[in-house]
C-alpha positions in Angstrom: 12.3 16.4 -35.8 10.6 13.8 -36.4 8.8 14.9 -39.6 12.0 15.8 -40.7 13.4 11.9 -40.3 10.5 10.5 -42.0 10.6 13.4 -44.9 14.1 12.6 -45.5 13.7 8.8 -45.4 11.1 8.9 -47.9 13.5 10.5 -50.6 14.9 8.0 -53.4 18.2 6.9 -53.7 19.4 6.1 -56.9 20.7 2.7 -58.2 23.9 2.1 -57.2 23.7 3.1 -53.6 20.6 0.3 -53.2 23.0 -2.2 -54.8 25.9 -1.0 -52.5 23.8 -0.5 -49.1 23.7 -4.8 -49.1 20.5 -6.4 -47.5 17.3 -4.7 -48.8 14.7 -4.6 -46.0 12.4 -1.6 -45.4 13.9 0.4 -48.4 13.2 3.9 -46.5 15.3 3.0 -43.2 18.0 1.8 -44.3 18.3 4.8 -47.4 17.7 6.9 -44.5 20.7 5.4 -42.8 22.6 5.4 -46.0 22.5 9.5 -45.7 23.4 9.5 -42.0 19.9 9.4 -41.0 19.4 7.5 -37.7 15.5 7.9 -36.0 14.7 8.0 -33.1 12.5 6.0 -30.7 10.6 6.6 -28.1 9.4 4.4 -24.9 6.8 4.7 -22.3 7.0 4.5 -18.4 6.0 1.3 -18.8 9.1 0.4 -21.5 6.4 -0.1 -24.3 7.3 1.1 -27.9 5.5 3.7 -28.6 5.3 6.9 -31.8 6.9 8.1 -33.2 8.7 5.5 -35.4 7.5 2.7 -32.8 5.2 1.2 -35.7 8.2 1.8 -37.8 11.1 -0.2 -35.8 8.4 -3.1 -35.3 7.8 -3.7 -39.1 11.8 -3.8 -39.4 12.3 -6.1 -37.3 9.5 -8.0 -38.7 11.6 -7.9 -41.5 15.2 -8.8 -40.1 13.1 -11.8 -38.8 12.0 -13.2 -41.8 15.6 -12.8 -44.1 17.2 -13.9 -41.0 15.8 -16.7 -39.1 14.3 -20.0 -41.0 10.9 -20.8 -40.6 11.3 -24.4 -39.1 12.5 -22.9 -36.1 10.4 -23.9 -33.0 12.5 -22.9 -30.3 13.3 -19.2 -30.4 15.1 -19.7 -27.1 17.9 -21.9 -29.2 21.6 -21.2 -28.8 22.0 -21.7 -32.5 20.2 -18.9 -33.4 22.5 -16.4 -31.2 24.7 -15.6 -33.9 21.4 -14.6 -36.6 20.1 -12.4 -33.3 23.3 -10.5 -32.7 22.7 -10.0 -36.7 19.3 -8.8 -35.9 20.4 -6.5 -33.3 23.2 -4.9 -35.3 20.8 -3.7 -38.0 18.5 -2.4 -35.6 21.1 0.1 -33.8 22.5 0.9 -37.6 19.3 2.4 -37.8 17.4 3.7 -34.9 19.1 5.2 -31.7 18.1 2.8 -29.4 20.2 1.6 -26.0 21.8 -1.3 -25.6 19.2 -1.8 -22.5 16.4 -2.2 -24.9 17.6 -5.8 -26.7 15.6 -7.9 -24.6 12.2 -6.2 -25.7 13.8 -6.0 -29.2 14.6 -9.5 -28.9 11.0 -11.2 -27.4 9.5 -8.9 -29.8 11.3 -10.8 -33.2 10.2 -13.5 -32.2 6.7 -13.1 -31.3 6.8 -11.6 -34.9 8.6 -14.9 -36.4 5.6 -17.1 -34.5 2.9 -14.5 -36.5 4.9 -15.0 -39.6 4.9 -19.1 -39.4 1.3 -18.7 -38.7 0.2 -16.7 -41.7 1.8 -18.9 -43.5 0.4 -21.7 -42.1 -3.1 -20.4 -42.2 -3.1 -18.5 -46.1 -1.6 -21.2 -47.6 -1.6 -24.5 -45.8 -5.1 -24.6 -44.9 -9.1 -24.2 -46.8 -11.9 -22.4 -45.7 -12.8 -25.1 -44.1 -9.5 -25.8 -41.8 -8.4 -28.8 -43.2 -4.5 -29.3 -44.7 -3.5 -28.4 -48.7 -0.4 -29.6 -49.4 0.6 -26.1 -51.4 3.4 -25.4 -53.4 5.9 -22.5 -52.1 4.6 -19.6 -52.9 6.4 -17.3 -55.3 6.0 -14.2 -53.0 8.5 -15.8 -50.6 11.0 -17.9 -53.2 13.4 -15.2 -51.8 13.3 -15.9 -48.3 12.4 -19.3 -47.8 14.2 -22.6 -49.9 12.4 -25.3 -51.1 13.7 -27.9 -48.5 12.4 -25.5 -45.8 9.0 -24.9 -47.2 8.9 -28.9 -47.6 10.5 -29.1 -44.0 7.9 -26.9 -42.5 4.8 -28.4 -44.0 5.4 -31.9 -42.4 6.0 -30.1 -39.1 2.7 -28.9 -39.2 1.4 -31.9 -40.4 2.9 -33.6 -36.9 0.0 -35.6 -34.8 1.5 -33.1 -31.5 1.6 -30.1 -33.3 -1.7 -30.5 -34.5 -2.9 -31.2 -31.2 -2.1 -28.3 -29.4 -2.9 -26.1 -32.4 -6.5 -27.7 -32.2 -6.4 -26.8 -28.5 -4.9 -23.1 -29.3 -7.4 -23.0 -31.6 -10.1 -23.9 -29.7 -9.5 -21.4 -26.9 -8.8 -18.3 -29.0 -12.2 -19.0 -30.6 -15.3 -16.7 -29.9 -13.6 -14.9 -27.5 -16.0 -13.2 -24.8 -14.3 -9.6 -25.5 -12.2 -9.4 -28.4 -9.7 -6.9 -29.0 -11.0 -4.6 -31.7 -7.9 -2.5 -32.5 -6.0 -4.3 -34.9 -2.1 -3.8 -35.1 -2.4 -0.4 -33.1 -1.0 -2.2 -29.4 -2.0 -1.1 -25.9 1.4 1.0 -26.0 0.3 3.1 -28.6 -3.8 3.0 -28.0 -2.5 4.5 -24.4 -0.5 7.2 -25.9 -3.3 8.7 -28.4 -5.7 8.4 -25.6 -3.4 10.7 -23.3 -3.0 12.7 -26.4 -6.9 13.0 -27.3 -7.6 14.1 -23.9 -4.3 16.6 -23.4 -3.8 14.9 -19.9 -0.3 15.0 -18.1 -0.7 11.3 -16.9 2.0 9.0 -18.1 -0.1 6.4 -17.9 -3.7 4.7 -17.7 -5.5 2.6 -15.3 -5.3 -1.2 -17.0 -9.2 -1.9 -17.4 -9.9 1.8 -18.9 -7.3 0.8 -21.6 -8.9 -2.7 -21.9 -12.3 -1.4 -22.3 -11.2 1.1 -24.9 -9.6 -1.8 -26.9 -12.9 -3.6 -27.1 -14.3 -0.3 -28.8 -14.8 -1.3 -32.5 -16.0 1.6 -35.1 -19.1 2.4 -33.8 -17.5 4.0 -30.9 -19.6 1.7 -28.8 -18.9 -0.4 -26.2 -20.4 -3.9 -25.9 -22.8 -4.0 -22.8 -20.6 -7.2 -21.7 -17.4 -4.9 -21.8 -19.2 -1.9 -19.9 -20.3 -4.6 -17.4 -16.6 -5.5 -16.4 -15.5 -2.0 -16.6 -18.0 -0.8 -14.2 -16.8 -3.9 -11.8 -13.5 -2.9 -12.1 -14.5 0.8 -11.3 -16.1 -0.3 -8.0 -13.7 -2.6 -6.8 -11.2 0.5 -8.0 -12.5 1.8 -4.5 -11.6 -0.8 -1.8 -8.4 -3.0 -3.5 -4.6 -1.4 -3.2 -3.4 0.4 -7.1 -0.5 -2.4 -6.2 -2.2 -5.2 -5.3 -0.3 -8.0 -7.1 -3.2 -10.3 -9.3 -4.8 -7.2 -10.7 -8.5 -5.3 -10.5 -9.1 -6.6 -14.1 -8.0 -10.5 -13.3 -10.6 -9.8 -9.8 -13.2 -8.5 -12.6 -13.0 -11.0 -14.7 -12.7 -14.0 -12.4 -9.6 -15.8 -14.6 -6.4 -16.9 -13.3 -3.0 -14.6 -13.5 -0.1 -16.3 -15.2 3.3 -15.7 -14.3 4.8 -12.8 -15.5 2.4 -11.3 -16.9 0.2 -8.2 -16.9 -3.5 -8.2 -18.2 -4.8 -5.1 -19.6 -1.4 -3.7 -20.5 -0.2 -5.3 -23.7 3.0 -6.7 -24.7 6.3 -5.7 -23.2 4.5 -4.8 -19.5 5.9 -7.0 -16.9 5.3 -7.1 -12.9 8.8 -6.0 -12.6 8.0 -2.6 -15.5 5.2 -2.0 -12.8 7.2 -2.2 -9.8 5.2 -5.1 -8.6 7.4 -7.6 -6.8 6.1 -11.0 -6.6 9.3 -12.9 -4.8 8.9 -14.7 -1.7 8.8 -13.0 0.8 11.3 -12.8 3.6 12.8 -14.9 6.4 12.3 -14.0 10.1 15.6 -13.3 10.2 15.8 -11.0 6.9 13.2 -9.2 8.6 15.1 -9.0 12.0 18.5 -8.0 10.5 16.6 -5.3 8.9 15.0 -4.1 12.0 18.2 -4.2 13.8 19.9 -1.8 10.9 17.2 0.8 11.0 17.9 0.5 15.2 20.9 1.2 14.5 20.9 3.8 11.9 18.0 5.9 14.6 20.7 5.6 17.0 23.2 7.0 15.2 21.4 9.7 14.6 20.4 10.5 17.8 23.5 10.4 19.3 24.6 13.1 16.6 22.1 15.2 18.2 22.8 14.9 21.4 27.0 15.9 20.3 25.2 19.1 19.1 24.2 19.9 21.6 26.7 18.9 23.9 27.7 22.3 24.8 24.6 23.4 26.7 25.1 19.8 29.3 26.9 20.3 32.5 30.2 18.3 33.2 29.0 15.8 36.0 32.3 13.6 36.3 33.0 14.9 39.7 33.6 11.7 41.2 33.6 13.5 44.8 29.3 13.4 44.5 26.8 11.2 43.3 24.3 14.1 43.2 22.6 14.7 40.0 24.6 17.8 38.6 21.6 18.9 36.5 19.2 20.0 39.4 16.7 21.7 37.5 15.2 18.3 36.2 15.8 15.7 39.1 15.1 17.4 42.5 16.6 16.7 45.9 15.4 14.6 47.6 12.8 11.2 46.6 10.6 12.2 43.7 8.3 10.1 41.9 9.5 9.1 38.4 8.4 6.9 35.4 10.9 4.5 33.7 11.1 5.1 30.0 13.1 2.4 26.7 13.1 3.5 23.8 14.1 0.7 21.9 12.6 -1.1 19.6 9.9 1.8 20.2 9.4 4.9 23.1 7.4 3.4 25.8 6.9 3.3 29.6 7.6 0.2 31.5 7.9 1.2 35.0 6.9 3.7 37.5 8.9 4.3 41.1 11.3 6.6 42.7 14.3 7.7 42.3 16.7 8.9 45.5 18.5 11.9 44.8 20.3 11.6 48.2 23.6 12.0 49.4 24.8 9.3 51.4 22.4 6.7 49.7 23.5 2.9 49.6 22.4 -0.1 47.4 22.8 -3.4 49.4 24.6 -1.9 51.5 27.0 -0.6 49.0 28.0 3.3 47.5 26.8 3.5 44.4 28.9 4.5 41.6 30.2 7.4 40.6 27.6 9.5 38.6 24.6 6.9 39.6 22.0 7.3 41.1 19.3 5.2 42.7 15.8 4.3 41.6 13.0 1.7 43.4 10.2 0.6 41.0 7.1 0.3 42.9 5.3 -0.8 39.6 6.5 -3.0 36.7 3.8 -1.6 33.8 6.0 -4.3 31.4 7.2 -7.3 33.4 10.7 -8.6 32.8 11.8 -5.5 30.5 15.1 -5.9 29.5 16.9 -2.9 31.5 20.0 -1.8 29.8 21.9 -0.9 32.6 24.4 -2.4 34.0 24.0 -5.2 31.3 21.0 -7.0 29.5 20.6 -9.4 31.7 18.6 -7.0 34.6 14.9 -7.4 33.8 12.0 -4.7 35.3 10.5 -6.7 38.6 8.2 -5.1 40.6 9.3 -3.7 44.5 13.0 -4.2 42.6 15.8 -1.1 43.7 18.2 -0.2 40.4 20.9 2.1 39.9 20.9 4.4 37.1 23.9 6.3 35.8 24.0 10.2 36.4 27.4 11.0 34.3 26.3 12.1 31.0 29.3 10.3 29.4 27.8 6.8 29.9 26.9 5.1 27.0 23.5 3.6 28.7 22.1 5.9 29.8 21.9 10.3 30.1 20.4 12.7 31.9 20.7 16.2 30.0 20.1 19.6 31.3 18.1 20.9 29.5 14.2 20.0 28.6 13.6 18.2 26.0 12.4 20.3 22.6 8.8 19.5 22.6 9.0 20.5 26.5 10.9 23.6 25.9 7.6 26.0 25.9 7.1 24.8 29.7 11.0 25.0 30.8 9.7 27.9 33.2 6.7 26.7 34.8 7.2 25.6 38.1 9.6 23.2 39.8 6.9 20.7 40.4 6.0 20.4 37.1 7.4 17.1 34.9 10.1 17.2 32.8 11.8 15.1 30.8 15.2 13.3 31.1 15.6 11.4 27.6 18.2 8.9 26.5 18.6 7.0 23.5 18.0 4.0 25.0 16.4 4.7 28.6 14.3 7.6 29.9 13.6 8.9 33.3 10.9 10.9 34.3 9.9 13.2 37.3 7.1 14.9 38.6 8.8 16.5 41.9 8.5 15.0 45.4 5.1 15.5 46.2 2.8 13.6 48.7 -0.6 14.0 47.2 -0.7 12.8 43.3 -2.6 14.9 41.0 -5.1 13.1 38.6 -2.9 11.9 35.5 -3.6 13.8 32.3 -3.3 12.8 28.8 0.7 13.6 27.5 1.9 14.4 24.1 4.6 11.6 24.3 4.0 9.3 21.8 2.9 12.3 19.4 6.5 14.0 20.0 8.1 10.8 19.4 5.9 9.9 16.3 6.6 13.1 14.8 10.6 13.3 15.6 10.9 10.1 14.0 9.0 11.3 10.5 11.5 14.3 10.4 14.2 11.5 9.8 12.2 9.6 7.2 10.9 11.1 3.4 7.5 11.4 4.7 7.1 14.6 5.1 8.6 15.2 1.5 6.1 13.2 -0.2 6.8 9.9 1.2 4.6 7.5 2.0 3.7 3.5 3.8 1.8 0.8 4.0 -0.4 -0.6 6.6 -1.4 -4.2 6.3 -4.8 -4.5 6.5 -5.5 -8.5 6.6 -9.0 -10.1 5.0 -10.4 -10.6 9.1 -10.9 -6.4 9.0 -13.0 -5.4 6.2 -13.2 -9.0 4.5 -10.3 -8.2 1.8 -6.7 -8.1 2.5 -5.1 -5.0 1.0 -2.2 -2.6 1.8 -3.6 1.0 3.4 -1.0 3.8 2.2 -0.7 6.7 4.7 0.8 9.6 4.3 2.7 13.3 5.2 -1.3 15.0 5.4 -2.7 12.0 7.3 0.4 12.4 10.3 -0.2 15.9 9.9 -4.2 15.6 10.3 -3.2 13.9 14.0 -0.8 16.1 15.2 -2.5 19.4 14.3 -5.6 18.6 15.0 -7.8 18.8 11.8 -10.4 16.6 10.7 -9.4 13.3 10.0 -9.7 11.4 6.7 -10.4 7.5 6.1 -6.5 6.5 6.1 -6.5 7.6 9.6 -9.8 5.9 10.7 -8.7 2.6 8.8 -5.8 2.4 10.4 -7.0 3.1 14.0 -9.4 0.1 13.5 -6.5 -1.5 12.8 -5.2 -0.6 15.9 -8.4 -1.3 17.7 -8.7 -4.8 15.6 -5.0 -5.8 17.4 -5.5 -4.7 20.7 -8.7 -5.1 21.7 -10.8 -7.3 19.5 -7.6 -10.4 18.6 -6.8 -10.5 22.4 -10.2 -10.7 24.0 -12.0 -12.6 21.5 -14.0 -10.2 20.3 -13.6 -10.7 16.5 -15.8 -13.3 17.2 -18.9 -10.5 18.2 -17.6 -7.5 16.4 -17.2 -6.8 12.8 -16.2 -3.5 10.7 -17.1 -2.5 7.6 -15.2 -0.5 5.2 -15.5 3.2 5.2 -13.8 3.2 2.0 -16.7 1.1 0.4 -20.0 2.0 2.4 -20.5 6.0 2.3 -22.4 8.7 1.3 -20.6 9.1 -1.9 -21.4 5.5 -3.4 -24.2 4.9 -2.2 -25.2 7.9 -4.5 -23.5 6.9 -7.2 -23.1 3.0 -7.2 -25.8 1.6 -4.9 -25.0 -2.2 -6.2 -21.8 -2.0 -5.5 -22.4 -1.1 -1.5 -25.2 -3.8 -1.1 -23.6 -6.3 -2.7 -20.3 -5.8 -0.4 -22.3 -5.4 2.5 -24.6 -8.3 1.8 -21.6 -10.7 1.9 -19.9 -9.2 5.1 -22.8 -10.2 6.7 -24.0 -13.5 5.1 -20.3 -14.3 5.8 -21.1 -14.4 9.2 -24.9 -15.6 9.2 -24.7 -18.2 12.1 -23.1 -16.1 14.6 -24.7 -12.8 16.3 -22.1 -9.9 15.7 -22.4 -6.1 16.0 -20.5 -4.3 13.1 -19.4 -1.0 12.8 -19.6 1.4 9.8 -17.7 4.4 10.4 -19.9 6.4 8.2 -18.0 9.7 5.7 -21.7 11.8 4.6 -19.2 13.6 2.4 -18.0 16.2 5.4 -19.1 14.3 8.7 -18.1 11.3 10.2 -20.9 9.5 12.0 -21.3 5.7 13.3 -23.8 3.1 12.2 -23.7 -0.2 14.7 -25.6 -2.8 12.8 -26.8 -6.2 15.0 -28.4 -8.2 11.4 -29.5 -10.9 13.5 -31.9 -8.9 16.0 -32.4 -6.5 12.7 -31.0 -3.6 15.1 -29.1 -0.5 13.8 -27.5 1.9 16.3 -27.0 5.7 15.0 -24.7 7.3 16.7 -24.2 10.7 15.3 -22.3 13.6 17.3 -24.4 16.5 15.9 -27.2 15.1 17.0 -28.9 14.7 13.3 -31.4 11.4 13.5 -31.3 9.0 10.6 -33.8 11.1 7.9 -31.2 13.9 7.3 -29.8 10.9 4.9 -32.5 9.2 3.5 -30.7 7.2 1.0 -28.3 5.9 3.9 -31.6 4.1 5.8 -33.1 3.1 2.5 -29.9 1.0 1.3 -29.3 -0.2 5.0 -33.0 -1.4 5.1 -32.2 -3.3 1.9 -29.6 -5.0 2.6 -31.0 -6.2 5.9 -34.1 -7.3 3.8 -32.5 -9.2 1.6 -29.9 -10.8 4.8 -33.2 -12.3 6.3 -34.1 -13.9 2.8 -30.9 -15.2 2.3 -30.8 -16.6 5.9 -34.5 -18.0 4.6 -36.5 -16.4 7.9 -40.4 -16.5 7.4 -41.8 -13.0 9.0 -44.9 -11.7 8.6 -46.1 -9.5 6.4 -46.3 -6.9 8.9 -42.7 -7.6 10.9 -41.6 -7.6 7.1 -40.9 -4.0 8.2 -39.6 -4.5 11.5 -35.8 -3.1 11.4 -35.2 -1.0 14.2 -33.4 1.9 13.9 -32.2 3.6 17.7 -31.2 7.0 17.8 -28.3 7.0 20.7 -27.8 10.1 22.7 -23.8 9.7 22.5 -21.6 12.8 23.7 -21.7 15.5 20.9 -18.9 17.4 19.4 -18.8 21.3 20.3 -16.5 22.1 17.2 -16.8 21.3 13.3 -13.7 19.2 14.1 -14.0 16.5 16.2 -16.4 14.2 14.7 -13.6 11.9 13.5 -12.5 11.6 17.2 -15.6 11.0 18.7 -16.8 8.2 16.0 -13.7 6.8 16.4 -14.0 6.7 20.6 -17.6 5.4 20.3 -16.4 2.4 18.4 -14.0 2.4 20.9 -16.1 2.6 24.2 -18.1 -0.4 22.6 -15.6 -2.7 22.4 -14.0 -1.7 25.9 -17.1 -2.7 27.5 -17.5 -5.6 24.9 -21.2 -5.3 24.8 -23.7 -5.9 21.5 -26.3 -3.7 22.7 -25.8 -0.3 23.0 -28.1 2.1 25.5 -30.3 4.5 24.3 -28.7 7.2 26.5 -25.6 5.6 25.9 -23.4 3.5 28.3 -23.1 4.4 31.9 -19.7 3.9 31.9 -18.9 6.5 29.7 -21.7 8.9 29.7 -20.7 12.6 29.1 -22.1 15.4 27.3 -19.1 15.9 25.3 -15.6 14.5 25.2 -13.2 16.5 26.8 -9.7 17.1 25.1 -7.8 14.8 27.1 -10.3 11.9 26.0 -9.5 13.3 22.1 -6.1 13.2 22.7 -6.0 10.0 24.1 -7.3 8.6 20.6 -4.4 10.3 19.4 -1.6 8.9 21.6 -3.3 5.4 20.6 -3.3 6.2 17.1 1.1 7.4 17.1 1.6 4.4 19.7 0.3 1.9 17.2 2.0 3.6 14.5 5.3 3.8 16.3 5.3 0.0 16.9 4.0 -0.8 13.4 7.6 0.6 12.3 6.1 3.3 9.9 9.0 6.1 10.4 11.0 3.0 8.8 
C-alpha cells in the first residue's frame, strides 16, 4: 500500500492544477493530495515516527515551518504564533492520516526543525571558516521565504552580546563530543525499526544503550573501543538494576546527570511518561492508607460473596432457646483448646486459649448472648490486638475471658459448618483433629479437648491464605509486583518483580529461583537482621550479580561489585552471605573478609574444587580487599585465605537445595554468630531437614509476602 502511495505521488500533475492547489511545498504530497491521495503514517510503541513515510511527514513539516513561521522567532512557545501552527497543523492532516492525538509531537517537532533552519542559516552564511561574523547579503535561495527586514532583523539578533554568549557556551559543549552520533538524519525511531527488521525479531522495541551503541557505528561497521566500553557496562549493570529504574542504565554507565523529561538513548519524541516511568512525588501517608483501606474493603466484599454461596450448606443457629454451637462437628462439647485468628489487615494468629462449649456457662456472672459463646485466652501471642467483637475498643490481654458470637448471621464474626476448602481433604479424619472455623475478619481454631498436647507441626495457613488471595488478583494471568529492595540489602536500591511461577515454585514445591531467594532475604533483612542489630555484623550479596554464570562470562564485573560491598564496610568485622546459583544448585558461601575466612556450605556435600573458577575469583577479590585496606602480610600468609568445608544437613532430593541454603542463612542469623562450626551449630545439627523445617521457610516466605500487600 504503501508503494502504491509513493508510486502515485511521484506522478506529474500538469500546470494548472499546481497553480490551483495554492501553497507549493513538497510538490509530490500535496499532488498526491490533489488526486485524493492521503499517506499514511506509522508510529512506534514508544510514539516515535517511524517508515514508512515518517522521513516523508518530517521534511513537510520542515517545510510548513519555513513558509510559515519567521525566522526572528525565538520563542516557539509564543501565543502569537498559534494561529501560523493551527495553519501548520491543517496542512499536515490534508495530507497524511494522522490523529488529532499526535499534534503535540507534530508540533515540538516544527520547531525543533525551525531552530535547525535558523542555525543553518546562521552557520552557511553568517559565519567564515574561521567562526567569526560576515555581515552577508540575503541569499537568493530564500528571497521567497524570508524579506529583507527579516534577514536584516535576524542578523543583529545574532549579533546580540547574550545570544552570542550562550551560543559560545552551546558551542563549546557540543564540541568534540566523547561519542558522537554517526547516523546522520536517520533518528533512533527509525535506526530501531531497521534493526528489528535486519534481525526479523518480534520485539517492539530495543534496550536504550544497544540502540546508543549502534548509533555510534560509522561506516566501517566498527564500534569505537570507548563506545564498546560503555556498552559492556551497561550490559553488566543490565544484571542487578530494575528495566524501570527511573535515571536509566545508560545515565548509570555514563556517569552524567538525567534532565527532566527526558530519555537518553532513545531519541527525540521518548518521554518518561511514552515509557511508563512515573517520576511524581510520591504519596502521602494518607494516600497510601486510603488505598489500603479500599483494597480492605474490596477483599471483604469479596469474601462475603463467597460465603452467600455457600450459604446453603450452613446450619440455621438462631435458636435463641441454646447457646450451643449448632455446628458440632467443628467446636466440640465441652472446653477445647483453640487459637484466635484476625484476618485483617493480613491472616494471622494473636491468641491461643479456650473456648467453653457449655451449657449453662456465665461471663461475670452474666448469660451470654444468644448465639455466643465463651473463650479465655491463656496467651496473648499479639498484645493489645484490636478484637472486633463486641466493638473495637476490646484489645487481646493475656488470662482475659471474651465472648464470641456463635449465630452465623453476625456481621463480626462466623462459624461455618463446614471445613474450610484447603481442609476439605481431612473433613473425615478424626474428631480430634483441627479444623478450621474462618471469618472474614476473626477466626477460631480447635484442636478437640485433649489433656496431653501433641508437638505442634508446621501448618499450611499462611500458604492457603497466600494463594486464595492471588486467585483474586491478575497474578496468576500474567500479572506481576514489585518488592522494594532498599540500597542496605545488596548495596543498590532497586524494585524485585515476582511473579505467577515464583508463587507457584513455593506452593508446589519445585526448586526455587533468585526472585524467591531475594525476596526471603528481604524477609530475613526485616525481621531478624533491622530488629536485633544485626545489619551491623551480617551482609548479603546479590545472587543476581555473583554466580556461576558471570563469573564465566564477566569476571570484572563480579570483582569489582564484590570488591566494593566489602571495602564499603572495611572498618567493621561482618559475615556476608552469597547465596550461590552454579547454574542448577543453590549452595552458600559465608565470607568473614576481615579474618580472610570463607564458609562453604553446600547440601550435596561437593567441597569448593568442583567450581574452581568460584575459589579463584573469591581469592581475588579477598587479595585485593587486604591491599586496599593496606595490610602488610608476608610473603607466605600472602596465601593464607581459609576456606572451611561445613558439614551442614544435606538435601535427600534434587529439590531442596534452595530450602536448605535459604535455612542455613537463616540458622546463622538466629544464633547471631560470625563463626560458623565445622560440624555445624549445635543448635541445629541434623543430618537432613525434615519437611516441617522446609515448610516452615515457606510459611515465612507467604507470611512476609501477605504483609508486604503483594495480592494488592
Amino acid at each position: 500500500m504503501a508503494d502504491d502511495q509513493q508510486e502515485e505521488v511521484s506522478k506529474k500533475v500538469s500546470a494548472e492544477e499546481e497553480i490551483r492547489r495554492g501553497i507549493t511545498v513538497m510538490r509530490r504530497v500535496v499532488q498526491g493530495r490533489s488526486r485524493g491521495i492521503i499517506l499514511d503514517v506509522c508510529w512506534n510503541n514508544q510514539g516515535q515516527l517511524i517508515e514508512p513515510n515518517g522521513h516523508t511527514l518530517t521534511s513537510f513539516i520542515g517545510a510548513l515551518v519555513r513558509n510559515e513561521i519567521p525566522i526572528t522567532c525565538d520563542d516557539w512557545r509564543n501565543k502569537e504564533l498559534n494561529e501560523s501552527k493551527e495553519k501548520i497543523w491543517s496542512e499536515i492532516k490534508r495530507c497524511f492520516n494522522i490523529e488529532e492525538e499526535r499534534r503535540g509531537f507534530c508540533m515540538k517537532l516544527a520547531g525543533k526543525l525551525l531552530r535547525g533552519f535558523q542555525t543553518f542559516l546562521s552557520s552557511k552564511f553568517l559565519k567564515d571558516a574561521d567562526g567569526n561574523f560576515v555581515d552577508a547579503e540575503l541569499p537568493k535561495k530564500y528571497e521567497s521565504l524570508i524579506s529583507a527586514e527579516e534577514w536584516e532583523a535576524f542578523k543583529s539578533k545574532r549579533q546580540d552580546p547574550v545570544f552570542q554568549r550562550i551560543s559560545a557556551t552551546n558551542r563549546e559543549r557540543a564540541s568534540s563530543p566523547a561519542y558522537p552520533y554517526r547516523k546522520g538524519r536517520v533518528g533512533y525511531g527509525r535506526l530501531e525499526q531497521s534493526m528489528l527488521q535486519k534481525e526479523e525479531s518480534s520485539e517492539t522495541s530495543l534496550p536504550a544503550h544497544v540502540l546508543w551503541k549502534e548509533a555510534r557505528v560509522g561506516k566501517s561497521g566498527v564500534p569505537q573501543e570507548e563506545v564498546l566500553h560503555v556498552y559492556q557496562k551497561c550490559e553488566e549493570l543490565s544484571q542487578s538494576l530494575s528495566p524501570d529504574d527511573t535515571k536509566g542504565i545508560l545515565s548509570r554507565a555514563l556517569d552524567v546527570p538525567e534532565y527532566s523529561g527526558r530519555v537518553r538513548g532513545k531519541g527525540f519524541g521518548v518521554t518518561p511518561t511514552s515509557l511508563s516511568v512515573k517520576k511524581g512525588k510520591a504519596p502521602s501517608n494518607r494516600e497510601l492508607h486510603a488505598r489500603l483501606e479500599a483494597m480492605q474493603a474490596e477483599l471483604d466484599a469479596l469474601r462475603r460473596e463467597r460465603e452467600a454461596s455457600a450459604s446453603t450448606v450452613y446450619r440455621d443457629a438462631s435458636d435463641k432457646n441454646s447457646i450451643n454451637c449448632t455446628f458440632q462437628p467443628n467446636i466440640p462439647e465441652g472446653i477445647s483448646h483453640c487459637q484466635l485468628y484476625l484476618s485483617s489487615p493480613y491472616y494471622r494468629m494473636v491468641g491461643k486459649g479456650k473456648v467453653h462449649n457449655v451449657s449453662g456457662v456465665l461471663l461475670h456472672t452474666r448469660e451470654l448472648p444468644a448465639g455466643c459463646l465463651k473463650v479465655s485466652v491463656d496467651i496473648a501471642v499479639e498484645p493489645n490486638a484490636a478484637l472486633p467483637y463486641p466493638s473495637d475498643r476490646i484489645r487481646m490481654q493475656q488470662r482475659c475471658t471474651k465472648q464470641l458470637p456463635q449465630n452465623p448471621n453476625q456481621k463480626i464474626m462466623r462459624f461455618h459448618g463446614i471445613p474450610s476448602p484447603r481442609f476439605q481433604e481431612k473433613s473425615n479424619a478424626s474428631a480430634q483433629q483441627k479444623k478450621e472455623v474462618s471469618n472474614a475478619s476473626a477466626r477460631v481454631k480447635s484442636s478437640g479437648a485433649k489433656k496431653t498436647v501433641a508437638r505442634k507441626k508446621p501448618t499450611t495457613k499462611y500458604r492457603s491464605c497466600l494463594r486464595t488471595f492471588l486467585e483474586m488478583t491478575d497474578i496468576p494471568t500474567g500479572g506481576v509486583r514489585n518488592v522494594h529492595m532498599e540500597v542496605g540489602i545488596f548495596g543498590f536500591d532497586y524494585d524485585q518483580m515476582i511473579g505467577n511461577e515464583d508463587f507457584m515454585q513455593v506452593f508446589g514445591h519445585e526448586e526455587i529461583g533468585v526472585n524467591v531467594v531475594n525476596t526471603y532475604i528481604r524477609f530475613l533483612y526485616d525481621k531478624l537482621m533491622r530488629p536485633n542489630d544485626l545489619d551491623q555484623s551480617f551482609g548479603f550479596l546479590a545472587p543476581t550479580t555473583v554466580n556461576l554464570g558471570l563469573i564465566l562470562s564477566r569476571p570484572h564485573t563480579v570483582t569489582e561489585y564484590v570488591l566494593r560491598i566489602l571495602m564499603d564496610n572495611k572498618d567493621a568485622e561482618k559475615l556476608f552471605f552469597i547465596p550461590f546459583n552454579t547454574g542448577g544448585h543453590w549452595l552458600l558461601l559465608a565470607i568473614n573478609p576481615i579474618r580472610e575466612i570463607v564458609y562453604y556450605l553446600d547440601s550435596l556435600g561437593n567441597d569448593w574444587t568442583t567450581y574452581p573458577d568460584m575459589k579463584v575469583l573469591i581469592d581475588t577479590v579477598l587479595q585485593a580487599f587486604r591491599a586496599q585496606r593496606d595490610i602488610q602480610t608476608s610473603r607466605r600468609g600472602a596465601n593464607s585465605i581459609t576456606w572451611i568445608k561445613v558439614a551442614c544437613p544435606q538435601q535427600r532430593n534434587q529439590i531442596d537445595c534452595g530450602y536448605f541454603m535459604l535455612r542455613f542463612m537463616r540458622d546463622t542469623l538466629a544464633l547471631g554468630r560470625l563463626m560458623i562450626p565445622t560440624d555445624y551449630f549445635e543448635e541445629f545439627k541434623c543430618a537432613f531437614y525434615t519437611k516441617d523445617q522446609v515448610d516452615e521457610i515457606k510459611e515465612e516466605w507467604c507470611q512476609f509476602m501477605i504483609e508486604l500487600n503483594v495480592f494488592s
